[in-house]
C-alpha positions in Angstrom: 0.0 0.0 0.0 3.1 2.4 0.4 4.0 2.5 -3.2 0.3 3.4 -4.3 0.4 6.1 -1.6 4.2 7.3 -2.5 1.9 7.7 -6.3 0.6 10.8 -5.2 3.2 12.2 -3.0 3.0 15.3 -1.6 6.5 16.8 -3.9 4.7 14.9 -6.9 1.1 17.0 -6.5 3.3 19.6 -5.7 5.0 19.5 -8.5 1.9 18.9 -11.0 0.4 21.8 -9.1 3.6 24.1 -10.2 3.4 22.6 -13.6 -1.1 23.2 -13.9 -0.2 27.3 -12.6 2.6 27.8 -14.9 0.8 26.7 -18.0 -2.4 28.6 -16.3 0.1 31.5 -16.5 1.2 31.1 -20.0 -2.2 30.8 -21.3 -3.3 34.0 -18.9 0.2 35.8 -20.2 -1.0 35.4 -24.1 -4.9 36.7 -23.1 -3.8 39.4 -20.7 -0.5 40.5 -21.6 1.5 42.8 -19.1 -2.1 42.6 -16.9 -1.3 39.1 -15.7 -3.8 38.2 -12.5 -1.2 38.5 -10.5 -3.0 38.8 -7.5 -5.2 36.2 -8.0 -2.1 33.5 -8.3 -0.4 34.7 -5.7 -3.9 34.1 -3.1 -4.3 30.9 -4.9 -0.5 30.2 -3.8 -0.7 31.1 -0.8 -4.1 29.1 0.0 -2.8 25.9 -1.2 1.1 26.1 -0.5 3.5 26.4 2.3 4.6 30.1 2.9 7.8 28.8 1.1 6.0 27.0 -1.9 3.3 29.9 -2.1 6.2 32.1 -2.8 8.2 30.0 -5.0 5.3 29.9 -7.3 4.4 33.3 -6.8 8.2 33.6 -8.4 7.7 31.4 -10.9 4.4 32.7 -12.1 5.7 36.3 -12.4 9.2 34.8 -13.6 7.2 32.7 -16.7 5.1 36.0 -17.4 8.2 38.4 -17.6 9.8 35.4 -19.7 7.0 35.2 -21.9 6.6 38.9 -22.3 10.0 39.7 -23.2 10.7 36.8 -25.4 7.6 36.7 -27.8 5.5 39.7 -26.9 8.2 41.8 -27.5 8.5 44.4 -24.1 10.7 46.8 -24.4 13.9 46.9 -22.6 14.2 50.0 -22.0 15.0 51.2 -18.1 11.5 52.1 -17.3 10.0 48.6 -18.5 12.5 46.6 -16.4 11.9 48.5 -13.2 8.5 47.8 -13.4 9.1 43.9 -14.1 11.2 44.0 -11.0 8.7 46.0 -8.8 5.5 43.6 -10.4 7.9 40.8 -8.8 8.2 42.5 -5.5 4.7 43.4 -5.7 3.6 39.7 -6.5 5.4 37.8 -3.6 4.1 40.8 -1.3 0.9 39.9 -2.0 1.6 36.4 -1.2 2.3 37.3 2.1 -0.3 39.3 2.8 -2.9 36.5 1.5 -1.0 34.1 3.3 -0.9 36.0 6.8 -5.1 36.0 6.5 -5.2 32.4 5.3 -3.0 31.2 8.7 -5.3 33.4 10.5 -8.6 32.8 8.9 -9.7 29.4 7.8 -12.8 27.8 5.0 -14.3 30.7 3.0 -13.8 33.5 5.0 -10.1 32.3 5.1 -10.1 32.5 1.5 -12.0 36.1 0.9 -9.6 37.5 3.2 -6.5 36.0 1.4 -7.4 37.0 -1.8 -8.5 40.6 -0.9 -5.7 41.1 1.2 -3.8 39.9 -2.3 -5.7 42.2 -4.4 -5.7 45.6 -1.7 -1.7 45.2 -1.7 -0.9 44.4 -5.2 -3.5 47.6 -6.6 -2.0 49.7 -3.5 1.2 49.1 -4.3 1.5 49.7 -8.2 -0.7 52.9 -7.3 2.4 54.2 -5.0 4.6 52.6 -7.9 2.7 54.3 -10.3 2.5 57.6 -8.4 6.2 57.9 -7.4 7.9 57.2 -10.5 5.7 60.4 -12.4 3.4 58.5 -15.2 0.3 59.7 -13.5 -2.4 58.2 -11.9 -5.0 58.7 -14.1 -5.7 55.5 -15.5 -6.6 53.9 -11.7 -10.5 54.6 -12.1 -13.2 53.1 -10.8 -14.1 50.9 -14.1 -10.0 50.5 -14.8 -9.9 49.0 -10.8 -13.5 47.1 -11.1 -12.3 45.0 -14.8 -8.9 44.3 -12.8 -10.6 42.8 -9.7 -12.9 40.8 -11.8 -10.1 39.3 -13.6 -8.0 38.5 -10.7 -11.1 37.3 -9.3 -12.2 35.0 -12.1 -8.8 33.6 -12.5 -8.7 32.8 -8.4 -11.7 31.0 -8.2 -10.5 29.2 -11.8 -7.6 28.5 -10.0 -9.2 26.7 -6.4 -11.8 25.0 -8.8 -9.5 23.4 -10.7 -7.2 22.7 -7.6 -10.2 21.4 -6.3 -11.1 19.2 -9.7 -7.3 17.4 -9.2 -7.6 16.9 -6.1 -10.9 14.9 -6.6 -9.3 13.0 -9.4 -6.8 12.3 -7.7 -8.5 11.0 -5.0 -10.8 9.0 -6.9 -8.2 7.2 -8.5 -6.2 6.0 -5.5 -9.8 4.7 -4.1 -10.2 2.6 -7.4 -6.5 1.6 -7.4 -7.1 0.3 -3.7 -10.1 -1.4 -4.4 -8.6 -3.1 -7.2 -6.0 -4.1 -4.9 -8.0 -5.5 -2.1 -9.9 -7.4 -4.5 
């Protein structure tokens, strides 16, 4: 019975977990371009990863989208733009932590609203001071421009849990039929 357990290990779902938010983010990178849910991922991380883990894919996510976006979208590589991919990296893992503080804290569904608009308050906080400090202008943070970003990061969170949630059936369902076969 080991070896069926040792299957579905807990580095082996993490690793297919890794692998299911990195193509998530790929996909998400070609719809969205530079407006990757960023926020959403890093909740999700956080909500179903070790502060460690959440992080690391919170890196890797932002890591694949910077990749993605300077490799076949064509970003420019000026000063400005790689500032901005460095502070949307800061910005991401912060909002790990601050999903991750209110998930430890807060547990079921209230556990997960908090963590994902704790997520959300500190990413759209954070480019706003970004934003504001380095001269652009702020005008583009209205109320329509902050509403379509929530719903995006939004939709892509609960995307994100639901399909978390589908593996995690499937995989469940298959180790019952794979000890059933074995015990009969």
């Amino acid at each position: 019975m080991t070896t069926m357990l040792s299957a579905v290990s807990p580095d082996r779902r993490f690793a297919l977990w890794a692998a299911t938010l990195i193509a998530t983010t790929i996909l998400s990178s070609f719809a969205f371009a530079c407006a990757v849910p960023l926020a959403g991922f890093a909740a999700v991380a956080a909500l179903t990863a070790s502060r460690r883990d959440a992080l690391l894919l919170t890196g890797a996510v932002w890591l694949t989208n910077q990749a993605l976006g300077f490799l076949f979208m064509h970003y420019p590589t000026d000063a400005m733009t790689l500032f901005w991919g460095g502070a949307l990296g800061v910005i991401a893992l912060l909002s790990c932590e601050s999903a991750g503080v209110l998930a430890r804290r807060f547990h079921g569904f209230a556990g997960g609203l908090a963590a994902f608009l704790a997520s959300f308050v500190v990413y759209e906080s954070l480019v706003l001071a970004v934003t504001a400090a380095t001269g652009p202008g702020v005008d583009h943070f209205t109320a329509p421009v902050v509403s379509r970003t929530l719903f995006v990061n939004l939709g892509a969170f609960v995307a994100l849990l639901m399909l978390k949630a589908a593996g995690a059936a499937a995989a469940s369902r298959d180790l019952s039929k794979t000890l059933a076969s074995r015990l009969t």
